[in-house]
C-alpha positions in Angstrom: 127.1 109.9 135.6 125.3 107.0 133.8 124.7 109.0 130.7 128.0 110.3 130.2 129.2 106.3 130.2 127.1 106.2 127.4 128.1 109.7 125.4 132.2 107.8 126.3 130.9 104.6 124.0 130.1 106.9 121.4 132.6 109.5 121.4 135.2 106.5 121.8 134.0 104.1 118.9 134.0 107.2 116.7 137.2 108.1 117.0 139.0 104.6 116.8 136.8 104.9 113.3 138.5 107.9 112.7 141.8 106.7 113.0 141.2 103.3 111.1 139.5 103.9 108.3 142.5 106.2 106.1 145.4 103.6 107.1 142.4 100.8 106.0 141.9 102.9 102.7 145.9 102.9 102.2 146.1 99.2 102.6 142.5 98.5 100.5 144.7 100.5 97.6 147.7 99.1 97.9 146.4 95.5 97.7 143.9 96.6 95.3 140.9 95.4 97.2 137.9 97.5 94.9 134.9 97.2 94.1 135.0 97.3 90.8 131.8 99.4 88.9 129.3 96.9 86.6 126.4 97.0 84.9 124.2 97.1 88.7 126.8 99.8 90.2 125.3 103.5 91.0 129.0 104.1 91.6 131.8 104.9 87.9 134.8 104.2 89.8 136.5 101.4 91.2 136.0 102.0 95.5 137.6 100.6 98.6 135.1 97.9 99.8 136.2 97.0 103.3 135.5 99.7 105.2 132.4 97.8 107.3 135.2 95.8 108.9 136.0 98.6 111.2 132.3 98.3 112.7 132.7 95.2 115.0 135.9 95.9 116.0 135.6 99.3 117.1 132.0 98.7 118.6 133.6 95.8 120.4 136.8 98.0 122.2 134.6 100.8 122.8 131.8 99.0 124.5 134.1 96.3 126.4 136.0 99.4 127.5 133.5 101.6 129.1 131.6 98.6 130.5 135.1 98.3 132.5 135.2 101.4 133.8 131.5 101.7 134.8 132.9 98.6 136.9 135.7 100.4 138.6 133.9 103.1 139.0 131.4 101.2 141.3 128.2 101.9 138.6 127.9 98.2 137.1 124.9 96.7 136.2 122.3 95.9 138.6 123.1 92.9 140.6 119.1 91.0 139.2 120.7 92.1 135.5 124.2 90.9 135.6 123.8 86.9 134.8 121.4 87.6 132.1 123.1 90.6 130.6 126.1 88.4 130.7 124.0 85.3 129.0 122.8 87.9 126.0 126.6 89.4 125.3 128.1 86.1 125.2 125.6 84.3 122.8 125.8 88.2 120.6 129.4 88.1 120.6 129.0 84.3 119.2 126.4 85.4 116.5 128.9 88.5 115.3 131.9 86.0 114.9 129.8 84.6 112.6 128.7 87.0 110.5 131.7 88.9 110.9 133.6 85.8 109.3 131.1 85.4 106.4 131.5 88.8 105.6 134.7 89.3 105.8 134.9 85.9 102.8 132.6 87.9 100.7 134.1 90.8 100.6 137.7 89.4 100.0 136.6 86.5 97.1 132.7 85.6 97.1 130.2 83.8 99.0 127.2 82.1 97.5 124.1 83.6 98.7 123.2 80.2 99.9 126.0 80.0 101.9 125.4 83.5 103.7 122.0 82.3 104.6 122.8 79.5 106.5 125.7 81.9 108.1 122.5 83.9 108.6 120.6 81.4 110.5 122.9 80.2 112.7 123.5 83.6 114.0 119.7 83.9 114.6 119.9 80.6 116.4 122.4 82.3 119.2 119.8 84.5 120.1 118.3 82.1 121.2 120.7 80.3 123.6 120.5 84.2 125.3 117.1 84.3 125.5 116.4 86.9 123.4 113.4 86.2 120.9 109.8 87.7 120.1 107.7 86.2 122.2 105.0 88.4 122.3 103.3 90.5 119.7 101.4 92.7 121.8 97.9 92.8 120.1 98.7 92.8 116.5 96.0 91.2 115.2 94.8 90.0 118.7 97.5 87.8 119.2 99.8 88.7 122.2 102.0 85.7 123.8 103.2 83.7 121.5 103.9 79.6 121.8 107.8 78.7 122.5 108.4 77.0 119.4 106.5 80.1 116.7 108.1 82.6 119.1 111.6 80.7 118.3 110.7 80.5 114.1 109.9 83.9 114.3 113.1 85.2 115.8 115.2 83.4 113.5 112.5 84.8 110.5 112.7 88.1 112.0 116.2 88.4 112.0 117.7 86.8 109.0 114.8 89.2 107.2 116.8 92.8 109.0 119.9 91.8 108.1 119.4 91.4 104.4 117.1 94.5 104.4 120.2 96.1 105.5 122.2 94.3 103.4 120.2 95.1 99.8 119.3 98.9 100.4 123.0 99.2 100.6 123.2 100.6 96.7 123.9 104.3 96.7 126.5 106.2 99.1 125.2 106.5 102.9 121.8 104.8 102.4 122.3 101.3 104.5 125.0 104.0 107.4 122.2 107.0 107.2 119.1 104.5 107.6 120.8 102.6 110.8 122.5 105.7 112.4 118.6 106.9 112.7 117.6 103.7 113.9 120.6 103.0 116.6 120.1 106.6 117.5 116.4 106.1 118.4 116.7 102.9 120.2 120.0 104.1 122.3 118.0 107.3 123.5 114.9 104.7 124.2 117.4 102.8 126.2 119.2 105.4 127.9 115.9 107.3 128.9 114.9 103.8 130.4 118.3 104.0 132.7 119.0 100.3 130.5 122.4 101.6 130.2 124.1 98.1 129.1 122.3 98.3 126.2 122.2 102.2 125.4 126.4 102.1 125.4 126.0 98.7 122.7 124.1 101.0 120.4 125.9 103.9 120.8 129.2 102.3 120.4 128.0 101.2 116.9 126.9 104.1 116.0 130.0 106.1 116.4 131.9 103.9 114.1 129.0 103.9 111.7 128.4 108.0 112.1 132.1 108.3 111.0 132.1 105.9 107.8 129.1 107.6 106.8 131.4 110.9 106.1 133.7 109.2 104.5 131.4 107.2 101.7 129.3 110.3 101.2 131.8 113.0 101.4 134.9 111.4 100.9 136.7 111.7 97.7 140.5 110.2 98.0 139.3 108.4 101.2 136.0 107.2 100.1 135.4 103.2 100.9 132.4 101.6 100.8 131.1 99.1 103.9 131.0 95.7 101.4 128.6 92.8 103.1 130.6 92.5 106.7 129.5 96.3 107.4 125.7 95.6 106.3 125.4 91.9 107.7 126.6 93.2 111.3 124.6 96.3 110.8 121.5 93.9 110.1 122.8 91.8 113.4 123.1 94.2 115.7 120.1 96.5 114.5 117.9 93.0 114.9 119.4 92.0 118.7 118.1 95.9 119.7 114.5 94.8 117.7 113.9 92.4 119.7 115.3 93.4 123.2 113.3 96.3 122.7 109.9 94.1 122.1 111.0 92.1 124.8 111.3 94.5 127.5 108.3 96.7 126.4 106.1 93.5 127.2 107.0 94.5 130.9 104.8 97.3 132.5 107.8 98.7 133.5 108.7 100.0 130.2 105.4 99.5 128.5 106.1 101.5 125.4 102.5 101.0 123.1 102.6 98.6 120.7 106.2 98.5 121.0 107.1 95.4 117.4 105.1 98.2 115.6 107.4 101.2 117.0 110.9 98.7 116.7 110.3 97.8 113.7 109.2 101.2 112.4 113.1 102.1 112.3 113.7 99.5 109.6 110.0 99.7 107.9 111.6 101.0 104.6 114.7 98.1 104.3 112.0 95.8 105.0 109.1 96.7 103.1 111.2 97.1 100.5 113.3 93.7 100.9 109.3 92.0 100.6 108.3 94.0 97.6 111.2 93.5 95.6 111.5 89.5 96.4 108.0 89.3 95.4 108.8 91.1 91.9 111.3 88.7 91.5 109.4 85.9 91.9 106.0 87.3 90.0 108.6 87.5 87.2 110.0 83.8 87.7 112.9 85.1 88.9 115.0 83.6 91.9 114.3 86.3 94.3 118.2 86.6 95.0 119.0 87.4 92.3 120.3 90.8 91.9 118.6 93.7 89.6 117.8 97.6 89.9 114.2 97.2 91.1 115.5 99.0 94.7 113.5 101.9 96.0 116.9 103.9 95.7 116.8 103.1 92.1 113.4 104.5 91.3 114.7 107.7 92.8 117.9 107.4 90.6 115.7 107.0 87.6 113.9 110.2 88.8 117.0 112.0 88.3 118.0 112.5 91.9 121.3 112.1 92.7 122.9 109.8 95.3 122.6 112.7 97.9 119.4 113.2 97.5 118.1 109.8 97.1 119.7 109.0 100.4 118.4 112.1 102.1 114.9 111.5 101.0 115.1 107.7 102.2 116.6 109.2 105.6 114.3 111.5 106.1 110.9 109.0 104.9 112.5 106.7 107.8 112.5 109.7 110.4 109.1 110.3 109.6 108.0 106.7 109.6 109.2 106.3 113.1 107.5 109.8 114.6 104.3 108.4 112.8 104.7 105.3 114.1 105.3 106.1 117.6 102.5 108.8 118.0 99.7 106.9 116.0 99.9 103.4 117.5 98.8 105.3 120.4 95.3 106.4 118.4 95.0 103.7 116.1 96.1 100.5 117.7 98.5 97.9 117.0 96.7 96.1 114.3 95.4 99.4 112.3 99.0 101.1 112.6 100.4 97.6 110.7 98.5 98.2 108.0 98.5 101.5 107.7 102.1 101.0 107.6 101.2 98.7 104.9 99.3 101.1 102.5 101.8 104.1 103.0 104.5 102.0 101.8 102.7 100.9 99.1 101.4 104.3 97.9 105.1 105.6 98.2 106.0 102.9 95.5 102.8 103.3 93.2 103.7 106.9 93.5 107.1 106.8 92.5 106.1 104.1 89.8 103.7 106.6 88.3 106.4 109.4 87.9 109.1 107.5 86.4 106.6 106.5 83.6 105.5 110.1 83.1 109.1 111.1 83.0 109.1 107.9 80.4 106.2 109.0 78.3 107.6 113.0 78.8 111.5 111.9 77.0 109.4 109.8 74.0 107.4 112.4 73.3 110.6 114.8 73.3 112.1 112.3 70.7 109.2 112.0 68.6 109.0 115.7 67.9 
């Protein structure tokens, strides 16, 4: 019964996206509202951008709705759950006004990355007022409960870091929607295996309205519309609140799911890592590590030849396999060795696509010189 509550979030939030996103297309023409293509853009055409603003909206509706009838239908949450269930949706809905609204500005006339930080960090702070942070680590390098005060800084760290992985890998058509439909997918089934159905209908209801805009960027050609920053920053959000819940509740033997920040966070290991490397590029090169440039792992596979398609698919499918790693190998390896095996994989995959692009380099001069 349970379940199909959750399968009702999803079905529901997908089909409001459905009906949204060609009369948002219609207006984003009509009032010209593009993305226009520059020097940085994978993209040769000017492109809807608002389509992410259909995310929160739809999530909301859908989630709020079937929460309503789990009510009258007698199936609420568990009377031990309800006050702090109620706590964590209050301070989230509080944190995605925020972000929502900061978006929303940078989409329709700029916002200074400065700016969208602090937007960032007060969101994070909200988390906190619900009682959701990382306080525990759960072995990684021996360390397992952490003081109030690091696990605080590390929640705001934590999750100002997954929304602007989410936000930067967002460069070629259904990279940021593909990479956080996997991840929402995997942490609703954890959820809805663990009968935490509250939480299993929040993913789910996001990733109905994500699953459909992800059609519509990749496939479509008179609807296409990208997600602009509102879609990715409440991707980020959202994806970070299900992070951390997870971590949280896996430090109870109840769940107990091994080394659970290494299996959360294997979802979003390739926006991460990738976030890291490139801001440490930047800054090896004296360059504000904002600023923009085509340093991306998507554009090493560009420069390979690949097209957007397969780029994406690649990335999608390195994720999947990240997370089946992940999940399987903590097990053998432990928390600490899993991390930096993480670590080394990532790194080879860049030296390793690093090393072709120069061979396809060296391959074209030689070509020219003949």
């Amino acid at each position: 019964m349970l379940q199909l509550f959750s399968l009702l979030a999803l079905v529901l939030s997908a089909y409001l996206s459905f009906l949204v996103i060609p009369r948002l297309v219609f207006v984003s023409v009509k009032r010209r509202l593009f993305d226009v293509p520059n020097s940085r853009s994978s993209h040769t055409r000017a492109v809807p951008r608002l389509g992410g603003i259909i995310f929160l909206p739809c999530m909301m509706f859908s989630y709020a709705f079937v929460l309503g009838l789990r009510e009258l239908n007698g199936v609420g949450a568990a009377t031990e759950l309800r006050e702090s269930l109620l706590l964590e949706m209050l301070f989230l809905i509080c944190g995605l006004t925020i972000i929502y609204g900061i978006g929303v500005l940078d989409d329709l006339r700029g916002v200074s990355f400065r700016k969208k930080f602090v937007a960032q960090i007060l969101a994070a702070i909200f988390f906190l007022f619900g009682d959701i942070h990382i306080d525990n680590l759960h072995g990684i390098f021996g360390i397992y409960e952490l003081p109030v005060a690091v696990s605080y800084v590390l929640t705001i760290f934590i999750t100002v870091l997954i929304i602007n992985a989410i936000n930067l890998i967002d460069g070629i058509d259904g990279l940021a929607s593909g990479l956080s439909s996997v991840a929402l997918a995997v942490y609703g089934f954890w959820f809805l295996s663990s009968e935490l159905y509250a939480y299993a209908m929040l993913a789910f209801s996001l990733l109905g309205s994500v699953m459909i805009f992800f059609l519509y960027n990749v496939f479509g050609k008179r609807m296409k519309l990208f997600m602009g920053d509102t879609g990715s920053l409440i991707l980020g959000y959202c994806l970070a609140f299900l992070a951390i819940r997870f971590c949280q509740l896996n430090a109870t033997p109840e769940f107990g799911v091994v080394g659970a920040p290494i299996v959360a966070f294997s979802t979003l290991f390739i926006p991460i890592f990738d976030v890291f490397r490139v801001f440490i590029v930047r800054i090896k090169h004296g360059k504000s590590p904002f600023l923009p440039d085509k340093n991306h792992i998507h554009h090493k596979l560009l420069a390979l030849g690949m097209s957007h398609r397969q780029a994406m698919l690649t990335l999608v499918i390195a994720s999947s396999m990240f997370i089946i790693l992940n999940w399987f190998l903590v097990k053998i390896l432990g928390e600490t060795v899993m991390f930096l095996f993480d670590i080394f994989l990532g790194l080879c995959l860049v030296y390793g696509l690093q090393r072709f692009i120069v061979d396809k380099e060296r391959k074209l001069v030689k070509r020219k010189v003949r």
